[in-house]
N, C-alpha and C positions, 0 to 999 in steps of 0.2 A: 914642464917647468913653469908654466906662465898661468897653468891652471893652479899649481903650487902655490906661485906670487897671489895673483889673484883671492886666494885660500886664506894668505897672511893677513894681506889686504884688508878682505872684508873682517876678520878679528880682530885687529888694530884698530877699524873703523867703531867697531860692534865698541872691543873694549874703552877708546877712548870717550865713545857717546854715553855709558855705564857711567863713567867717569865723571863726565862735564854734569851729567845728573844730578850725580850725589853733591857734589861741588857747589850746587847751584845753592843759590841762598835762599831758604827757606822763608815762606810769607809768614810776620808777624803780628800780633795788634796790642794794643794799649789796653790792656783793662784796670778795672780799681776793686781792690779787695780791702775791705775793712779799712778805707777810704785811701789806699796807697798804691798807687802804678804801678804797675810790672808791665813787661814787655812779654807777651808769650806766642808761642807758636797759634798762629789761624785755624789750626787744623784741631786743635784742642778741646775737647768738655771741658768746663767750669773744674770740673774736679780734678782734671790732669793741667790745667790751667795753674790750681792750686798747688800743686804738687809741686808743679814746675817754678812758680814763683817760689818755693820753699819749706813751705808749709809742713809739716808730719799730721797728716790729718789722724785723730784719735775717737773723736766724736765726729759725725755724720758722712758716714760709709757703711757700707755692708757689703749687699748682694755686689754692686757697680754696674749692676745692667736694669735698673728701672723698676726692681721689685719691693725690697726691704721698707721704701721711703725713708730711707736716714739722713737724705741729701737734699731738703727741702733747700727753694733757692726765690729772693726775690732779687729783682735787677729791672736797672733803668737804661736806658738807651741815649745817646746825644739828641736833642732836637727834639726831645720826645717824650710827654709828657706824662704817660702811663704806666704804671709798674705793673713787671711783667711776672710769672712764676715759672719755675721750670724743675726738675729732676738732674741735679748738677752731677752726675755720672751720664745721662742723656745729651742734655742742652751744650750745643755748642758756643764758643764767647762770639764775642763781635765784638769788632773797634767800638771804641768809649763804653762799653759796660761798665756800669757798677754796681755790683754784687756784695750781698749779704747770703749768708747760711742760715738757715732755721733747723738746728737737728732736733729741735723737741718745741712741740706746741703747747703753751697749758690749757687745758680745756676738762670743762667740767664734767665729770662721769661719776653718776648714780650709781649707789649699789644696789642691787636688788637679787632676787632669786627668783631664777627664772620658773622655777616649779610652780611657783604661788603666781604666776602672770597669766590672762588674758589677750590674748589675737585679739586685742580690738584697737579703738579709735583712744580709747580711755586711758590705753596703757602709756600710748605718746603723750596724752595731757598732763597724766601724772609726774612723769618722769622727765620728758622735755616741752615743758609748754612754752619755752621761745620759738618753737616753730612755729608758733600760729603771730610771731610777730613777722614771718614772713612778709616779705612786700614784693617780690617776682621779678628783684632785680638781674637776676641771673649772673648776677658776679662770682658767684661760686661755679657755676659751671663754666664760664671763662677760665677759672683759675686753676680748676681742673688740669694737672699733666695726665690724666688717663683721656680726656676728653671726654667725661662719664657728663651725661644728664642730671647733674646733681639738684638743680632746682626742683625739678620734675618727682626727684623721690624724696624730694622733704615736700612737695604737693602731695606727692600720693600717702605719704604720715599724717598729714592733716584729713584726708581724707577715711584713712584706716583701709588703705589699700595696699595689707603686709606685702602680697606677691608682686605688689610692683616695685615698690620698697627694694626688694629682696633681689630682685631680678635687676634694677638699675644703679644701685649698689653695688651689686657682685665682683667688681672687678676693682673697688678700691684700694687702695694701697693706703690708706688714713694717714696721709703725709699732712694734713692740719691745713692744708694752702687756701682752701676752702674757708674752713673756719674768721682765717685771720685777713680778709675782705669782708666778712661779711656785715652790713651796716646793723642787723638784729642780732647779732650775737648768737647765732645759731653755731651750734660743734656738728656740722654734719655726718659725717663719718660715723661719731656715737650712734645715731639715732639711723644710719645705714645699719651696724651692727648688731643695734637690737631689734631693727625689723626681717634680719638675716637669722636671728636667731630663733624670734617667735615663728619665723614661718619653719624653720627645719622641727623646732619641737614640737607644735601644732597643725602645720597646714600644708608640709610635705607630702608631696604623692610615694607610695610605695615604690620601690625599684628591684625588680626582679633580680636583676644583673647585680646590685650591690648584695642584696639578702645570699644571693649566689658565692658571690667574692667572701665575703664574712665568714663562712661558713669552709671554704679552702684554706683561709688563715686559720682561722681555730680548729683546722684537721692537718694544720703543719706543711701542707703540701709547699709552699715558698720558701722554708725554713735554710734548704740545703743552697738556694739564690744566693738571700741574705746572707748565711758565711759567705759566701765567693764575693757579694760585696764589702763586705768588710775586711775585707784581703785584700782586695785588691790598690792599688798605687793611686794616687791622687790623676794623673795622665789617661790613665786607662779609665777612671770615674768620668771624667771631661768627658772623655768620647764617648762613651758607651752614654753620658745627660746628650749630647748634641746631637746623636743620632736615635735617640729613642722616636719612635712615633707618637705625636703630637692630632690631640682632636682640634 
């Protein structure tokens, strides 16, 4: 009987501390969007910040996890005099933010055809010669939410060094954030793109493993996957993305 009580006991205890939990008043903070105060949850990204203050976001959202770049963000901080950038699906608020959205950057982009182009030094002069108004302020790789080395591969297009270009590039998300710091008007991103592109046309190394893969698509051997993915339910897609193996 008293192992019983005891039994109740500790569930009453369990349940009421569940309780007093949920109860508890959650931590909020002040931010300003489109120069107007909301009060929103501490715990929040920028874009559930948004949400939460009201908003029906239409333009700049996509993926929500850091890849798309539709959620370009600057923000200022209290006491603090420099603007910050961030990925507003990523970046969490803080007291006194004040936030702006950039879902589209204008930035100039050259047409060209890549067949009639040259791997060289010549090809950046013609196309983007504001690189060479470079001055090595490194504001752009500040402003950077991948944390890419951006200065460094618009040094290595001045130099007509595509593989570095290509290689320190690679992971950009061309959110513009870059661009719109920068004191010489450089479009970085662009000029990531087209030295990603002259290096896969012209200065690619072969790959066994891809000529390999190519060659299983175009013999069908994946075909009977791909219906089963496209079967399959939006839940079962989630798991089967979160559990794939990852290089």
């Amino acid at each position: 009987m008293a192992k019983q009580k005891d039994a109740i006991g500790a569930k009453a205890k369990g349940t009421a501390t569940k309780a007093a939990k949920e109860a508890a008043p959650k931590a909020m903070v002040t931010v300003y969007i489109m120069g107007k105060a909301y009060v929103v949850p501490a715990d929040a990204t920028i874009m559930g910040a948004i949400e939460y203050a009201g908003y029906q976001i239409k333009r700049g959202a996509g993926c929500r996890e850091g890849f798309c770049r539709a959620c370009a963000t600057v923000y200022r901080l209290p006491g603090d005099y420099k603007i910050y950038t961030g990925m507003a699906c990523m970046t969490l608020v803080q007291e006194g933010m004040w936030l702006s959205q950039l879902p589209a950057i204008p930035a100039q982009r050259p047409v060209y055809d890549l067949e009639k182009l040259e791997p060289t030094v010549q090809t950046f002069q013609k196309l983007y010669p504001e690189i060479f108004r470079c001055v090595a302020c490194n504001t752009c790789t500040k402003a950077c939410p991948q944390e890419l080395e951006v200065m460094d591969y618009i040094q290595a297009a001045k130099r007509g060094d595509i593989e570095k270009v290509m290689d320190l590039s690679f992971d950009c998300l061309s959110c513009g954030l870059c661009a719109i710091r920068c004191p010489a008007e450089i479009v970085h991103y662009n000029v990531g793109i087209l030295g990603r592109r002259l290096y896969g046309k012209y200065l690619r190394k072969t790959s066994e493993h891809l000529e390999k893969r190519l060659k299983e698509v175009k013999a069908k051997k994946y075909d009977a996957e791909y219906k089963e993915l496209m079967k399959a339910k939006k839940d079962e897609l989630k798991k089967k993305y979160y559990a794939r193996v990852s290089e």
